[in-house]
DSSP file (Angstrom, degrees, kcal/mol; ACC not computed):
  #  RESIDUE AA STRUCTURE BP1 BP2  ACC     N-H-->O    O-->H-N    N-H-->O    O-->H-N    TCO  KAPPA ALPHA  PHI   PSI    X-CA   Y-CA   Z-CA
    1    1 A X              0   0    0      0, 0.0     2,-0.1     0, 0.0     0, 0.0   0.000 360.0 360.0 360.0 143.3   47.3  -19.1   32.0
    2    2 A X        -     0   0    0      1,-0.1     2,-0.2     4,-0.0     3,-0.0  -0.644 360.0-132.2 -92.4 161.1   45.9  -18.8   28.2
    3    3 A X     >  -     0   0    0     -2,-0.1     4,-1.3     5,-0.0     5,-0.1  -0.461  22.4-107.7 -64.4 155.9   42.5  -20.5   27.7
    4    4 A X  H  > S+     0   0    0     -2,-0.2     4,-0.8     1,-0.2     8,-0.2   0.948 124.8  50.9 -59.3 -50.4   41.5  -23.0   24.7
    5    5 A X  H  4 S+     0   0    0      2,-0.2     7,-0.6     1,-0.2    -1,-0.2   0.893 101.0  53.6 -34.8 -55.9   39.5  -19.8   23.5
    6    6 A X  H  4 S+     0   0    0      1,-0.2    -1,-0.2     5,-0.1    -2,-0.2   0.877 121.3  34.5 -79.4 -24.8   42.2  -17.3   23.7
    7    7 A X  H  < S+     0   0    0     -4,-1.3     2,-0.5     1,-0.1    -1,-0.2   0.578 109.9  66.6 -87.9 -11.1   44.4  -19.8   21.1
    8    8 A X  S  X S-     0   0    0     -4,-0.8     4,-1.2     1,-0.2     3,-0.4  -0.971  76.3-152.0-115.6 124.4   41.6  -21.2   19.1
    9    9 A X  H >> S+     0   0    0     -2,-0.5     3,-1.3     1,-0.2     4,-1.2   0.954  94.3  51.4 -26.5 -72.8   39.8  -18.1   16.7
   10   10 A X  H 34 S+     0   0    0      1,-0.3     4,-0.4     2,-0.2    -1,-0.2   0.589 109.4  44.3 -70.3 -15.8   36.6  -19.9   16.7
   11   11 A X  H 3> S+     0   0    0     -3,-0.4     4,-3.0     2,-0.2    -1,-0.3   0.782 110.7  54.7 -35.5 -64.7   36.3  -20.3   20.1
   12   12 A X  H <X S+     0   0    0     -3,-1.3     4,-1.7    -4,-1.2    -2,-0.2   0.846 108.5  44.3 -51.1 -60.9   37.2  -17.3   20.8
   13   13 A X  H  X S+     0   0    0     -4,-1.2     4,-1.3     2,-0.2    -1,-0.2   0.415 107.9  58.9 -67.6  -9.5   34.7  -15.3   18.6
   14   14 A X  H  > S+     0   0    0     -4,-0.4     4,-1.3    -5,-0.2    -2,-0.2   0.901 106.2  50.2 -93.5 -52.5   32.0  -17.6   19.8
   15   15 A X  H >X S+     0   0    0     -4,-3.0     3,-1.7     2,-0.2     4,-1.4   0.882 109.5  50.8 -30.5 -68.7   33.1  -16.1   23.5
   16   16 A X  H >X S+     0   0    0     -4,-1.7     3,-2.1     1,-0.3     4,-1.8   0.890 111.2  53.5 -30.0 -79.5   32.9  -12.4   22.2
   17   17 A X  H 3< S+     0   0    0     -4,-1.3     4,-0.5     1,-0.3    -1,-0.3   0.537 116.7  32.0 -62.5 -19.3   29.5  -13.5   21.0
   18   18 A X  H << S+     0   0    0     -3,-1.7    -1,-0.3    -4,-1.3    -2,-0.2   0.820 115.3  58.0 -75.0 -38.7   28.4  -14.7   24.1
   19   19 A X  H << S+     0   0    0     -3,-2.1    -3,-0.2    -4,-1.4    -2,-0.2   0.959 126.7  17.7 -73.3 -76.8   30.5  -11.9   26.3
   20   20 A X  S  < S-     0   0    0     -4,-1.8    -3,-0.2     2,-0.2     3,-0.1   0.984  99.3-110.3 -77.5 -41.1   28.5   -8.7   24.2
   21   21 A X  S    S+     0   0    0      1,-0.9     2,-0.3    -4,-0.5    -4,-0.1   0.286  95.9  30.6 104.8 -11.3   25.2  -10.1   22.5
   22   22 A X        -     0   0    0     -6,-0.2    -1,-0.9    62,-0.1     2,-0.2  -0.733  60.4-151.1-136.6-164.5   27.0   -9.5   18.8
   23   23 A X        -     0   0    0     -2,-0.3     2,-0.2    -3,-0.1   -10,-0.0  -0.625  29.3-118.6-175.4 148.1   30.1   -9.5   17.3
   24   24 A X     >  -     0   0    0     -2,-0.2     4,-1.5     1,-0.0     5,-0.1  -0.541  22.1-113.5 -77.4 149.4   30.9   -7.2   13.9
   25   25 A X  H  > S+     0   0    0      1,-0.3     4,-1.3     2,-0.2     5,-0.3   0.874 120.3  55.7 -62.1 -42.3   31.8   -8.2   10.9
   26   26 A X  H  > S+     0   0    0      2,-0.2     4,-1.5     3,-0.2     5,-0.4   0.772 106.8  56.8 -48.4 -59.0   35.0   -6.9   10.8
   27   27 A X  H >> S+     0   0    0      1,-0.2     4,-2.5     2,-0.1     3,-1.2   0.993 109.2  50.0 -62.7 -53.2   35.5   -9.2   14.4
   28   28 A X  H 3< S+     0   0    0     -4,-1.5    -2,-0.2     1,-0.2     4,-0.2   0.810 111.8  44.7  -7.1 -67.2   34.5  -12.3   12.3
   29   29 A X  H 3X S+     0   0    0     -4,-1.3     4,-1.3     1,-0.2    -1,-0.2   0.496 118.7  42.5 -93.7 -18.3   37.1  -11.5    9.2
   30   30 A X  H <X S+     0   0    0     -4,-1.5     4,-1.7    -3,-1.2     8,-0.3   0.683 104.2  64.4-103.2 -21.7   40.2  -10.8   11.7
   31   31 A X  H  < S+     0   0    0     -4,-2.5    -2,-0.2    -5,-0.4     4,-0.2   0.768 119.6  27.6 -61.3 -24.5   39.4  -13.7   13.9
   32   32 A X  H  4 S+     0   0    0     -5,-0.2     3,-0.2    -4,-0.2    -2,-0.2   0.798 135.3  31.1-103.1 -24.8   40.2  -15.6   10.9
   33   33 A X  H  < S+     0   0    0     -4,-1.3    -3,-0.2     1,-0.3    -2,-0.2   0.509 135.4  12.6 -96.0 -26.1   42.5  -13.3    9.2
   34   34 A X     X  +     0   0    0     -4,-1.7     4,-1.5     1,-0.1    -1,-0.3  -0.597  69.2 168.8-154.0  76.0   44.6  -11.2   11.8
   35   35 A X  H  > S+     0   0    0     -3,-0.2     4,-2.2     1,-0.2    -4,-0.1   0.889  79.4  52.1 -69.2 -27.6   43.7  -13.2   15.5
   36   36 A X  H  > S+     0   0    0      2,-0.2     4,-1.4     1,-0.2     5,-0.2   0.778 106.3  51.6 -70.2 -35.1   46.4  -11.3   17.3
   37   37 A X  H  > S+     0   0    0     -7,-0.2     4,-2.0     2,-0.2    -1,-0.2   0.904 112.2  45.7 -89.9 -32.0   45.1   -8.0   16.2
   38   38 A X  H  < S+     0   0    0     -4,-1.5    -2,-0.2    -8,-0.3    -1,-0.1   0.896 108.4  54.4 -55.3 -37.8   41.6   -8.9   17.4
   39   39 A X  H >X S+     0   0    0     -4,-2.2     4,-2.1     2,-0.2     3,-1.2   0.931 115.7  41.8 -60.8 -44.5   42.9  -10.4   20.9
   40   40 A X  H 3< S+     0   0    0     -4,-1.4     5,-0.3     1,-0.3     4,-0.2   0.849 122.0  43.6 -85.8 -27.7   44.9   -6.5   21.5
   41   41 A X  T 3X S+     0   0    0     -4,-2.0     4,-0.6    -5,-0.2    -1,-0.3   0.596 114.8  44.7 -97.1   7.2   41.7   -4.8   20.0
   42   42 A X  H <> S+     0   0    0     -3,-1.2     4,-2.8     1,-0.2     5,-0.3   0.773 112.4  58.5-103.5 -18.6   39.0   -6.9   22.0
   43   43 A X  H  < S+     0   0    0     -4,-2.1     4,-0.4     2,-0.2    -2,-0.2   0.512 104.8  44.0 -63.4  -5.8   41.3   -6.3   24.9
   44   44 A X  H  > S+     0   0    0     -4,-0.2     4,-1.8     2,-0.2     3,-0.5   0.631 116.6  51.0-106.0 -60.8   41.2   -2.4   24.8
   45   45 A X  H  X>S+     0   0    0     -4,-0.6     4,-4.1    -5,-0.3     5,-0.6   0.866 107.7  52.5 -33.9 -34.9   37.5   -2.9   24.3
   46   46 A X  I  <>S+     0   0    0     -4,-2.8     5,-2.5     3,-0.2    -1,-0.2   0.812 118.0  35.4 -80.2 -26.7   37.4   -5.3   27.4
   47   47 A X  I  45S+     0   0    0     -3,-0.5    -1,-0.2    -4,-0.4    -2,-0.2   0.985 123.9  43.9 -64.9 -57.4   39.0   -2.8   29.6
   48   48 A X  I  <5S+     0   0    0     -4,-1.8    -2,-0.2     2,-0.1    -3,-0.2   0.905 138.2   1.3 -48.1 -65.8   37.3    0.3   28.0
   49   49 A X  I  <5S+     0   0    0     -4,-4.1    -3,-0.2    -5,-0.5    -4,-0.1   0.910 124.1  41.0-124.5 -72.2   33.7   -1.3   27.8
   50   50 A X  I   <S+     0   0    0     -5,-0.6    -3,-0.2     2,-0.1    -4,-0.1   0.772  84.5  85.9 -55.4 -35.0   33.0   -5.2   29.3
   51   51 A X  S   <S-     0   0    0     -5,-2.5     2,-0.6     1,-0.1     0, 0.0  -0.427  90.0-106.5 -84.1 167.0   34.8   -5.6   32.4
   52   52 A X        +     0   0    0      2,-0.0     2,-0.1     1,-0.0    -1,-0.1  -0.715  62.4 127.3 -72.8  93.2   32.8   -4.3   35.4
   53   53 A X  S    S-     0   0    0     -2,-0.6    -1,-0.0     2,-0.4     0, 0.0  -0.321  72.3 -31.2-126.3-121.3   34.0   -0.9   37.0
   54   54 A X  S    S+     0   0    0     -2,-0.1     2,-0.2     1,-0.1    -2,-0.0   0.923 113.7  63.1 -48.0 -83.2   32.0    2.3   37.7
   55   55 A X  S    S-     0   0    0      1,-0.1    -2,-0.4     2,-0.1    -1,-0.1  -0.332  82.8-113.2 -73.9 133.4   29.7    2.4   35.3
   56   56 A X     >  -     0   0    0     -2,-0.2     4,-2.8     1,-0.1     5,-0.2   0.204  28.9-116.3 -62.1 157.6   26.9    0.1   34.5
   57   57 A X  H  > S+     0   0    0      1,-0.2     4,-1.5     2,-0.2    -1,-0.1   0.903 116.4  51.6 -66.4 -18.6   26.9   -1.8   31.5
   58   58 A X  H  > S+     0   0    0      2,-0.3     4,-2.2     1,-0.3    -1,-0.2   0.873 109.2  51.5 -64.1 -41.9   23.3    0.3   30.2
   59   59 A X  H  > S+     0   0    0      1,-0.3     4,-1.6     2,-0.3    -1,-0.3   0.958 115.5  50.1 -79.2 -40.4   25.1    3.9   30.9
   60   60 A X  H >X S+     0   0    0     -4,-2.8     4,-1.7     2,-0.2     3,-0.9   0.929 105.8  45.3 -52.7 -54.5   27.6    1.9   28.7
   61   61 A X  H 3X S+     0   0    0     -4,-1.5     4,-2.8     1,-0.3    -2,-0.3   0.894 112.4  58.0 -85.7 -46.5   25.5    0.8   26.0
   62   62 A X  H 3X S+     0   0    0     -4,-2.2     4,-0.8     1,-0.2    -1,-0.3   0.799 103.9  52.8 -46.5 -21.4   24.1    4.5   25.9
   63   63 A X  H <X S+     0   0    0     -4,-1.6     4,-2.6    -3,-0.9    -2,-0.2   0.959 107.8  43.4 -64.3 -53.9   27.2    5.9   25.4
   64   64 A X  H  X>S+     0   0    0     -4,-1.7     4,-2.7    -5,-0.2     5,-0.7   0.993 110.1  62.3 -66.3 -23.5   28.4    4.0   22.6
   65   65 A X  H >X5S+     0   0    0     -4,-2.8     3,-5.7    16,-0.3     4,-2.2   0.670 109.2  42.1 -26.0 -92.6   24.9    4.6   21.2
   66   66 A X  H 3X5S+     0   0    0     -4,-0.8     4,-2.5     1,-0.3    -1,-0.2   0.629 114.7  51.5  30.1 -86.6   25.6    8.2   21.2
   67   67 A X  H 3X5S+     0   0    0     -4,-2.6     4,-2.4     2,-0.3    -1,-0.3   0.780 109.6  42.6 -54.8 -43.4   28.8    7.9   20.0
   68   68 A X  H <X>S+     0   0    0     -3,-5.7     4,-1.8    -4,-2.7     5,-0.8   0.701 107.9  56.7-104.0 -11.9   28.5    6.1   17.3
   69   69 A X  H  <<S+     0   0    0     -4,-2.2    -2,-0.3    -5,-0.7    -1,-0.2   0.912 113.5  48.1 -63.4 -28.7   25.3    7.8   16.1
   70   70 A X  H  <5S+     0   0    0     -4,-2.5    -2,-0.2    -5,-0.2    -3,-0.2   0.985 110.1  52.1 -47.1 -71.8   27.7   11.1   16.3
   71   71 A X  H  <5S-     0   0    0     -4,-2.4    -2,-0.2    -5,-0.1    -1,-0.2   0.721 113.5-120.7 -55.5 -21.8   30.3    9.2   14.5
   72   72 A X  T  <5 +     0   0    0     -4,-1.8     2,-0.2    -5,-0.1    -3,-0.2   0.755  48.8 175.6  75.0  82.4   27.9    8.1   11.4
   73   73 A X      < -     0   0    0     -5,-0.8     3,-0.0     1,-0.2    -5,-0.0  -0.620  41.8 -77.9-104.7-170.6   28.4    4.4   12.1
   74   74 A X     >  -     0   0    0     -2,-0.2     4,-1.4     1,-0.1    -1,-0.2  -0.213  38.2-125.1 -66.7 163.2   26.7    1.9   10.2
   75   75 A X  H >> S+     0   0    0      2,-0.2     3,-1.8     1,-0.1     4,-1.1   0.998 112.3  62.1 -73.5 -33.6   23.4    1.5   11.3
   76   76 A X  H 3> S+     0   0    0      1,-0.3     4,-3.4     2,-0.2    -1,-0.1   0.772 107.3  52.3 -19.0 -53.4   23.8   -2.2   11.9
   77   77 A X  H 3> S+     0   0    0      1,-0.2     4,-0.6     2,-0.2    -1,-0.3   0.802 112.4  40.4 -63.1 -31.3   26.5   -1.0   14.5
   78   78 A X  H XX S+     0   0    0     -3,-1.8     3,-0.8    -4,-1.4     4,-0.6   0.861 108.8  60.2 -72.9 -41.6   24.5    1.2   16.1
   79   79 A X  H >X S+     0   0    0     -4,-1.1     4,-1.8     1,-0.3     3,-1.6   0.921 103.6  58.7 -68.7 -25.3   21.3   -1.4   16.0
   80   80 A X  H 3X S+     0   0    0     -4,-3.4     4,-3.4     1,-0.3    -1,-0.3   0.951 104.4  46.3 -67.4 -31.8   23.5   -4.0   18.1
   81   81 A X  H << S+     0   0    0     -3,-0.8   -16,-0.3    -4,-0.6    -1,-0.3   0.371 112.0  49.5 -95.0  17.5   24.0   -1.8   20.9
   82   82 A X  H <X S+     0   0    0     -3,-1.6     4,-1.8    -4,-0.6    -1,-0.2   0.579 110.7  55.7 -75.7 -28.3   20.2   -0.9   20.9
   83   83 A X  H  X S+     0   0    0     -4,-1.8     4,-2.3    -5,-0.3     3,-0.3   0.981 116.0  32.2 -64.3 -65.3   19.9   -4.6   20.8
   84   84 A X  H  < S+     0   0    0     -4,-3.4    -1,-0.2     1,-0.2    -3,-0.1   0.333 115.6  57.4 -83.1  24.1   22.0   -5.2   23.9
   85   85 A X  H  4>S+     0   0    0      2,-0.1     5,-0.9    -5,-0.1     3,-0.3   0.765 110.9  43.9-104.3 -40.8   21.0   -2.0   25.6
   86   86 A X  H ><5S+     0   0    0     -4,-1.8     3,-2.2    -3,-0.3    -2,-0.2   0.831 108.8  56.4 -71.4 -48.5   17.2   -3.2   25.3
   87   87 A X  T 3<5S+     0   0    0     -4,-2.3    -1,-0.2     1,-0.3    -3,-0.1   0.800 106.6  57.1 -60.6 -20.2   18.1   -6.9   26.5
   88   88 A X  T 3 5S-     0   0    0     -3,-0.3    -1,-0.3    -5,-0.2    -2,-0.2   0.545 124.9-100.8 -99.7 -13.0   19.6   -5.0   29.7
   89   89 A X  T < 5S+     0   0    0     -3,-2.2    -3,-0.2     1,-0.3    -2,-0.1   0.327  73.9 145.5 117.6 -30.2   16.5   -3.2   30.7
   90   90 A X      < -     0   0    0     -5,-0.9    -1,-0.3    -6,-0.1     2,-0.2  -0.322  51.3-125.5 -62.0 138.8   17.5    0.1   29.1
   91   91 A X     >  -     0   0    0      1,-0.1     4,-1.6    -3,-0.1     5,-0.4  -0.698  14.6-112.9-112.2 145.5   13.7    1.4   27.8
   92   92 A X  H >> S+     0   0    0     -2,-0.2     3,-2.3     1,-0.2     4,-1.4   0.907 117.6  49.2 -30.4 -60.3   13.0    2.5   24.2
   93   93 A X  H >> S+     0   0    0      1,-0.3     4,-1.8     2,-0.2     3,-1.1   0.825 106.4  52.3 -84.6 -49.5   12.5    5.9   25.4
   94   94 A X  H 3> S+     0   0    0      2,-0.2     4,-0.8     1,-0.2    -1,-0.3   0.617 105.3  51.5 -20.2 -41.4   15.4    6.1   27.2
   95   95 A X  H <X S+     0   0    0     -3,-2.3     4,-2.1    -4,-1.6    -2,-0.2   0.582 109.1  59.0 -91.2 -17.5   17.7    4.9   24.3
   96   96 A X  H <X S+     0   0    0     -4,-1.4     4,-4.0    -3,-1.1    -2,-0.2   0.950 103.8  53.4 -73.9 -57.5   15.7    8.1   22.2
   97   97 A X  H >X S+     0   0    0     -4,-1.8     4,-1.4     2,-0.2     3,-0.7   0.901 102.9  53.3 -44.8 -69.4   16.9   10.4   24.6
   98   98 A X  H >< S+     0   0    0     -4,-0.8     3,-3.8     1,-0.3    -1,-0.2   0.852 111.7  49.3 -16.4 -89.8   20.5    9.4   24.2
   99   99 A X  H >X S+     0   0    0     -4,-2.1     3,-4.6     1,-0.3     4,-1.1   0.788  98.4  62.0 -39.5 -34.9   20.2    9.9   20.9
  100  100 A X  H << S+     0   0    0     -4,-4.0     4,-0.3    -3,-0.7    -1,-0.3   0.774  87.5  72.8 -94.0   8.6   18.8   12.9   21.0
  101  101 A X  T << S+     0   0    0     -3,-3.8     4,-0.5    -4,-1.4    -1,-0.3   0.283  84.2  69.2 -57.7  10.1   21.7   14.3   22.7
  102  102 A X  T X> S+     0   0    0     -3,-4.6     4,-2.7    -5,-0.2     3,-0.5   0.913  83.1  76.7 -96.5 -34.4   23.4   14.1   19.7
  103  103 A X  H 3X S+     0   0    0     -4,-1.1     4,-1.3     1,-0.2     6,-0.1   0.739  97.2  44.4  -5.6 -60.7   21.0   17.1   17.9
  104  104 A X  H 34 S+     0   0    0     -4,-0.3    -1,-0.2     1,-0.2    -2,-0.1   0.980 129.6  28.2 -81.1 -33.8   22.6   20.2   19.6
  105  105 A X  H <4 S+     0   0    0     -3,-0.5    -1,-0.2    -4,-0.5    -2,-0.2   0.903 128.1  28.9 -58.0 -42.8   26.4   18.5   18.7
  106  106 A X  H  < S-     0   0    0     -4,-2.7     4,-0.4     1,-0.2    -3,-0.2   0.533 107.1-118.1-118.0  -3.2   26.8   16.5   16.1
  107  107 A X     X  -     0   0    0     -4,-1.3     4,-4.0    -5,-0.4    -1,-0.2   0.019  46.4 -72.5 104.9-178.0   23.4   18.5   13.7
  108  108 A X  H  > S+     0   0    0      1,-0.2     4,-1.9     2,-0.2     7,-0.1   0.768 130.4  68.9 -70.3  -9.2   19.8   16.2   12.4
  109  109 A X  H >4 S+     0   0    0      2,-0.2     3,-0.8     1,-0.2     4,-0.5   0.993 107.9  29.6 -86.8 -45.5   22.0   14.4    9.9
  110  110 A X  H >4 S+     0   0    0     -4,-0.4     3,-4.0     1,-0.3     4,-0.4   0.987 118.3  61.7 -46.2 -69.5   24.0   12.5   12.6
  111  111 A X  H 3X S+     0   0    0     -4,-4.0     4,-1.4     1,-0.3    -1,-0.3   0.664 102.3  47.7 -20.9 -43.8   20.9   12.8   14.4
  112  112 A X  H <X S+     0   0    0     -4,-1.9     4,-0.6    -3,-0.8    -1,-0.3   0.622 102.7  64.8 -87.6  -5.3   18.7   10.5   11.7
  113  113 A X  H <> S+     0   0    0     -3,-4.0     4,-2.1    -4,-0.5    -1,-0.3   0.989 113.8  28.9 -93.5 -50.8   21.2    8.0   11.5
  114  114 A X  H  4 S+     0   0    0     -4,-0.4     4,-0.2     2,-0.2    -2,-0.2   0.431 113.8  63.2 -91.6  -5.5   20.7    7.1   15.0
  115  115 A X  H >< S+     0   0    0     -4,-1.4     3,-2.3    -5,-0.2     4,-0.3   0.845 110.9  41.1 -89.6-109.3   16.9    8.1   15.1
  116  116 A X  H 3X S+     0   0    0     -4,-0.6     4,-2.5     1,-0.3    -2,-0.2   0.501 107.7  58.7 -76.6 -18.5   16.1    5.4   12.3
  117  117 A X  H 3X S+     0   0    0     -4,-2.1     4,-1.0    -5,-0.3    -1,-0.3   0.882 114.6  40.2 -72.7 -11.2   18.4    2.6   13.7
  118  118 A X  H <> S+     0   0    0     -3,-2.3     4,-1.1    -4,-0.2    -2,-0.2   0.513 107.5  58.2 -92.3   1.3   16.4    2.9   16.7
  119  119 A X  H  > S+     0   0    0     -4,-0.3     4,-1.2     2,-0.2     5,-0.2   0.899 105.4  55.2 -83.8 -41.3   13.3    3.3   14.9
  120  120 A X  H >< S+     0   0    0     -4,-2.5     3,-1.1     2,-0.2    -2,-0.2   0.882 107.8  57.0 -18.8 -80.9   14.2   -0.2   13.4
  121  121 A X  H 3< S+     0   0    0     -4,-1.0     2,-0.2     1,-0.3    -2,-0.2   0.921 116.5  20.3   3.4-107.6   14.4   -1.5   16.7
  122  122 A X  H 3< S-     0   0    0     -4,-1.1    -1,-0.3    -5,-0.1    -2,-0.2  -0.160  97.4-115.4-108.6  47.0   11.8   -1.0   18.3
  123  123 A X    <<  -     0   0    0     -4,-1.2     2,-0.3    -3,-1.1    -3,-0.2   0.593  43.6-178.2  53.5  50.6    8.9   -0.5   15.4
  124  124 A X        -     0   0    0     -6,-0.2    -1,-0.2    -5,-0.2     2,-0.1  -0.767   9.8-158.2 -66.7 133.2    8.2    3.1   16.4
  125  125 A X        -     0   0    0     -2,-0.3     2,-0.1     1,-0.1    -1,-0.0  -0.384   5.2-157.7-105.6 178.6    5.6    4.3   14.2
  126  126 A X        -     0   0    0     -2,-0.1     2,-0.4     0, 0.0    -1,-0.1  -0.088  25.0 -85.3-129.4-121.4    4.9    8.2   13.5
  127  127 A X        -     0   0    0     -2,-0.1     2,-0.2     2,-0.0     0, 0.0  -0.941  28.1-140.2-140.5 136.3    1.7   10.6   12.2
  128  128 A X        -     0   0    0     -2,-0.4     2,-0.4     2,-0.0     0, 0.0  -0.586  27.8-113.4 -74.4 143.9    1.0   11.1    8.8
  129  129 A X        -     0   0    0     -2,-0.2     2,-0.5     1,-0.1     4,-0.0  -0.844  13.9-129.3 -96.7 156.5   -0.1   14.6    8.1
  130  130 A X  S    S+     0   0    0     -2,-0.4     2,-0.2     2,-0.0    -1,-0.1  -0.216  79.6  75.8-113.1  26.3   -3.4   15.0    7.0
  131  131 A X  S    S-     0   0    0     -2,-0.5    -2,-0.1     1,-0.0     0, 0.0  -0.945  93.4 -80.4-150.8 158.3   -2.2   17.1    3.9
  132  132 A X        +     0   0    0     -2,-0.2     2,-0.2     0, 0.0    -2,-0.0  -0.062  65.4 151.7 -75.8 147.9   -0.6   17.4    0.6
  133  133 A X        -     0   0    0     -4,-0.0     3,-0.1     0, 0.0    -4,-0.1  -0.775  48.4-121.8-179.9 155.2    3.5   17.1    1.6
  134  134 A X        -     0   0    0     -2,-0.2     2,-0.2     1,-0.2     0, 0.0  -0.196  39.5-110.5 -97.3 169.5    6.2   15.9   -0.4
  135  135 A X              0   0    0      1,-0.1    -1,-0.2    -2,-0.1     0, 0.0  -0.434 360.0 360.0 -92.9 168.2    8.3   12.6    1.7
  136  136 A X              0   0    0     -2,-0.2    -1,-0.1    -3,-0.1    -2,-0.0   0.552 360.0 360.0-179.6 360.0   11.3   13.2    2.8
């Protein structure tokens, strides 16, 4: 049986928003523009990522971290699944480590994208050196 949700966009996208803790811009702009191609892509997501099987959703939400810090997503994309990785219990320090598996793979440039959306986050501050040096 279809839901009022699964037929109505807004409905729908207001569920996703409830369902993850975001939604992307991209779900927004097809929810209004392509709903059929959002229902078949939130459905590989829901299989892939929301519904409940082995792994918990925090090993989840480290992964995509990970992943998409690898990939050079936006940071935005990456700060939402710090967002709901943090609401879950998942510890700042915890969510560095993650990232910083990406170092030996993916090099520091990957690395920084995902180092400063998390820095965002959760207002980690660092040391100044106490000597002339250029910023960087």
């Amino acid at each position: 049986m279809t839901t009022t949700a699964e037929q109505d966009p807004q409905g729908y996208i207001d569920d996703m928003a409830r369902e993850r803790g975001y939604v992307l811009d991209y779900h927004k702009v097809l929810a209004k523009q392509d709903f059929d191609v959002l229902r078949a892509a939130n459905g590989l997501v829901g299989a892939a990522y929301l519904d409940q099987r082995t792994l918990d959703r925090g090993t989840k939400e480290l992964i995509f971290i990970v992943s998409l810090t690898v990939l050079r997503a936006a940071k935005g994309h990456i700060q939402s699944h710090i967002k709901v990785a943090l609401d879950l219990g998942v510890t700042p320090r915890e969510i560095l480590e993650a990232i910083e598996i990406s170092l030996p793979e993916a090099g520091i440039v990957a690395f920084q994208t995902g180092f400063e959306a998390w820095r965002e986050i959760v207002g980690a501050e660092g040391l100044e050196p106490t000597v002339a040096a250029f910023q960087g």
